[in-house]
C-alpha positions, -999 to +999 in steps of 0.1 A: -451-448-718-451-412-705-430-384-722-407-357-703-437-333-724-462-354-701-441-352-669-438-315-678-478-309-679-484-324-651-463-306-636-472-270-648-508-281-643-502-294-604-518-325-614-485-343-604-478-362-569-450-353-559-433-380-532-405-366-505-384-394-492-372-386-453-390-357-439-363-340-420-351-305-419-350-303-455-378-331-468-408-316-441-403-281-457-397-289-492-430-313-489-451-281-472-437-260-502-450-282-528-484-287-507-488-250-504-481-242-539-508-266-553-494-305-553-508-334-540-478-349-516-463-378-505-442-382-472-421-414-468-401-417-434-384-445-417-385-428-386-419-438-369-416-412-345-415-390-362-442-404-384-466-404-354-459-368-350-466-353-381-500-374-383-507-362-351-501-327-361-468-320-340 
């Protein structure tokens, strides 16, 4: 079982996925702030619009 030391490593080593739930005005730019400091991310939304959209690059 992982520690909060492991979770912490990962963490300051950018090894960690991080996962955003709802990419809205505040889960789309916290996920490009984690992406753009060095994380792999995760995008969950229930909205497949808006889905569509972001894989389409709009």
């Amino acid at each position: 079982m992982a520690t909060l030391e492991d979770l912490e490593d990962r963490l300051e080593s950018r090894e960690a996925t991080i996962a955003v739930v709802g990419l809205g005005y505040v889960g789309l730019p916290l996920a490009l702030r984690f992406a753009n400091v060095g994380y792999s991310v995760v995008g969950f939304d229930s909205d497949p619009a808006k889905v569509e959209a972001l894989l389409s690059g709009r």
